[in-house]
C-alpha positions as CSV (number, residue, x, y, z in Angstrom):
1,X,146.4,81.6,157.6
2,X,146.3,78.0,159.4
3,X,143.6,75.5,157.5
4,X,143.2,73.3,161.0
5,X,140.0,73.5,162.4
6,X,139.9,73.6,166.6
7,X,138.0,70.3,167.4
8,X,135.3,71.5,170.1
9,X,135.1,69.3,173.2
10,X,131.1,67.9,173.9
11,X,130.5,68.3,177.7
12,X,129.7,65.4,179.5
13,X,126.3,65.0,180.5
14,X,125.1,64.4,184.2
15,X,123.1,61.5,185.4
16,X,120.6,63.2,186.2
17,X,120.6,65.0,182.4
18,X,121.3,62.3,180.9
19,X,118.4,60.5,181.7
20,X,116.3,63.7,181.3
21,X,114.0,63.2,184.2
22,X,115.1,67.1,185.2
23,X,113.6,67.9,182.1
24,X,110.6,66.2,182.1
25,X,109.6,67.1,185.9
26,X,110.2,71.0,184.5
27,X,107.8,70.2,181.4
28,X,105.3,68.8,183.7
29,X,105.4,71.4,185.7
30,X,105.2,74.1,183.0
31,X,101.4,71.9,182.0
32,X,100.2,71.9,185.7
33,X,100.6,75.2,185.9
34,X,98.4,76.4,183.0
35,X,95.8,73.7,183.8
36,X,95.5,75.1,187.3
37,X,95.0,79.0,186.1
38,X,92.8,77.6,183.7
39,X,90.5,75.6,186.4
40,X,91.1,78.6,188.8
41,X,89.9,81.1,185.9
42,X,87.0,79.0,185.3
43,X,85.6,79.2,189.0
44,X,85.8,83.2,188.4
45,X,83.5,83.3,185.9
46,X,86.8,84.3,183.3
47,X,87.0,81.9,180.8
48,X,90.7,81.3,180.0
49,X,90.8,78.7,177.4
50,X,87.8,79.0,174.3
51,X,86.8,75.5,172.4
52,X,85.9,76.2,169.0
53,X,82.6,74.3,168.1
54,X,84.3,72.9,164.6
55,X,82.7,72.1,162.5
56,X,79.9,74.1,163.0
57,X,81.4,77.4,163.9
58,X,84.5,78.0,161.7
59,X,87.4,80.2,162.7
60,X,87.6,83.4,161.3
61,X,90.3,83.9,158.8
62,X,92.5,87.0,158.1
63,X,91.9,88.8,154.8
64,X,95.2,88.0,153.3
65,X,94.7,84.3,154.3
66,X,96.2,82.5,151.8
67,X,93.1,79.8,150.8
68,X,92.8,77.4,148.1
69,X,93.0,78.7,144.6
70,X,90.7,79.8,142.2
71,X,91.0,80.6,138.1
72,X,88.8,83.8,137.8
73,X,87.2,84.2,134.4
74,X,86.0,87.4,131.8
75,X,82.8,89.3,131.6
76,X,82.0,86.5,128.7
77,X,83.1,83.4,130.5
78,X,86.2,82.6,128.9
79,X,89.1,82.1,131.3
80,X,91.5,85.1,131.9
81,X,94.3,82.7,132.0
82,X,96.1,83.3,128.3
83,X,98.8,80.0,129.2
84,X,102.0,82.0,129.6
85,X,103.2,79.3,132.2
86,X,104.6,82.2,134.2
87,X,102.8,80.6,137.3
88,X,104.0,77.0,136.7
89,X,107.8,78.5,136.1
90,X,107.1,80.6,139.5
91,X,106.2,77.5,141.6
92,X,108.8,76.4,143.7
93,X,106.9,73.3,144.4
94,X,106.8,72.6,140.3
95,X,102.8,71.7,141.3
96,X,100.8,73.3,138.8
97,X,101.0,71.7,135.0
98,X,99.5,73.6,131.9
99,X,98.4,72.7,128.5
100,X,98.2,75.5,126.2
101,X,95.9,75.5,122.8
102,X,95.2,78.1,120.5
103,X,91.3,80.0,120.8
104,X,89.4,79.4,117.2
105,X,87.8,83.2,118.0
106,X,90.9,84.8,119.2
107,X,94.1,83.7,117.3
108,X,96.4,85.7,119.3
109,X,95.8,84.3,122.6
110,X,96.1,81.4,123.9
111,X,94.3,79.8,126.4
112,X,94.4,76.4,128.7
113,X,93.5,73.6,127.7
114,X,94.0,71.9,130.8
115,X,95.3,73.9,134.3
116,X,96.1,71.3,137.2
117,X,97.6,71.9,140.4
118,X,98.5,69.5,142.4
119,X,97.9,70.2,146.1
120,X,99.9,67.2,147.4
121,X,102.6,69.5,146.5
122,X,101.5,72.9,146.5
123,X,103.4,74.9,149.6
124,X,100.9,78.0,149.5
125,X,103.2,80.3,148.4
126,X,101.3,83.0,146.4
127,X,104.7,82.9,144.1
128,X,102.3,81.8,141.0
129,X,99.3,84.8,142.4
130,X,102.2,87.3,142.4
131,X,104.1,85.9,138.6
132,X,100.3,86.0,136.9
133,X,100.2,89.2,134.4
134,X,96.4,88.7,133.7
135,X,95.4,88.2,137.4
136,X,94.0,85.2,136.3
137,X,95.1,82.8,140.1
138,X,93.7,84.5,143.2
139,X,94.4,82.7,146.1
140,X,91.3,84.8,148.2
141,X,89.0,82.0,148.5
142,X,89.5,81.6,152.4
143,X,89.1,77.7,152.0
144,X,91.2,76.7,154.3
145,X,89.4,72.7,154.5
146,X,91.1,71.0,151.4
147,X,90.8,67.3,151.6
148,X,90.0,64.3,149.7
149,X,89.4,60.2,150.0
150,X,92.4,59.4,147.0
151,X,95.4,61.1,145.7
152,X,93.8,61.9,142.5
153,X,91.4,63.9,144.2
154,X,93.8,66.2,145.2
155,X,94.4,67.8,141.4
156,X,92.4,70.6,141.3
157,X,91.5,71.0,137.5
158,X,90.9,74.4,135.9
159,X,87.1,73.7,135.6
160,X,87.0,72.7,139.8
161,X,89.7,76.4,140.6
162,X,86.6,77.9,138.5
163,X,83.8,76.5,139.8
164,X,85.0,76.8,143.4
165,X,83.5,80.6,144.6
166,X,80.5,79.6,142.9
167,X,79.7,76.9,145.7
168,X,80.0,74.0,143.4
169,X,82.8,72.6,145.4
170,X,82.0,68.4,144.2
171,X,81.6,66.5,147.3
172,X,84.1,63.9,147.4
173,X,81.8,61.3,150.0
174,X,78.6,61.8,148.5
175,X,79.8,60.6,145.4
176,X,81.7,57.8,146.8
177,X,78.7,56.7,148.6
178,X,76.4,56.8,145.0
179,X,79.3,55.0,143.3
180,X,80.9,52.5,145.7
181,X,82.9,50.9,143.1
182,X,85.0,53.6,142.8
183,X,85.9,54.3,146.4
184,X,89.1,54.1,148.0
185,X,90.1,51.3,149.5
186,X,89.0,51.4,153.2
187,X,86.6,54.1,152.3
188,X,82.8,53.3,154.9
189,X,80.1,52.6,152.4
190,X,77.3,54.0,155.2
191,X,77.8,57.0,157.9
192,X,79.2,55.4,161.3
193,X,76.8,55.4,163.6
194,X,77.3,58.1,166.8
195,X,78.2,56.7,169.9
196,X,76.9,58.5,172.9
């Protein structure tokens, strides 16, 4: 068996190719032609292309959409989560960080003390929603708008995952605008004005 590897010859490109004017008259022809059935479509009453009215009218979402995620809790309040770090060991993006502690009434499990996942990272697996033994991470919320002013805002804490279904979602600008000394850098102290 021969070790030499056949060195594979490039072709040379054209003139033409190689300045990729071809390719760009074929592109722009491609676009003219779905803006003219569009137009065309529009005349005859058939709407071909839909704008969605965002924010106002939201997209509907599948039901195993994949949303930001939530801690759920037990019939008493306490969370389900027991700390077994099978989530965090799951996570391919290494994103979610637990601190266990041991419960006063219940000195066999465990619970956490602190639950933060960072969504900077987080690639919306569902890897740490499948590893969970105690169903305590569901990823059902459908919130699919996950955004904030800093970096720090983007650690969801085990208090905001349980808090989150319940509509308490903490409004990142209104409380930047009621505390401007700890806003961003850059951040608009008043709403821009809308220009006609």
């Amino acid at each position: 068996m021969s070790d030499v590897i056949p060195a594979i010859k490039k072709r040379k490109l054209s003139t033409s190719e190689s300045i990729y004017l071809v390719e760009v008259l074929k592109g722009m022809a491609i676009t003219m032609g779905h803006v003219i059935k569009n137009i065309i479509g529009e005349l005859k009453g058939q709407s071909t292309f839909d704008t969605m009215e965002y924010p106002e009218v939201r997209k509907p979402v599948n039901d195993r959409f994949k949303g930001a995620h939530r801690l759920t809790t037990r019939p008493d309040g306490k969370y389900k989560c027991v700390a077994c770090m099978c989530c965090s060991t799951a996570c391919p993006a290494k994103c979610i960080s637990i601190v266990a502690g041991e419960d006063a009434d219940d000195p066999i499990e465990k619970y956490p003390v602190r639950f933060d996942i960072d969504m900077l990272r987080c690639i919306y697996c569902g890897f740490c929603v499948e590893a969970c033994p105690k169903d305590a991470i569901r990823m059902d919320t459908r919130i699919y708008e996950i955004n904030a002013f800093s970096r720090q805002d983007m650690i969801h804490t085990r208090d905001y995952m349980r808090d989150l279904m319940a509509g308490d979602k903490p409004e990142a600008e209104q409380w930047y605008r009621e505390n401007p000394q700890h806003s961003p850098e850059g951040f608009l102290g008043e709403v821009p004005p809308v220009i006609p």
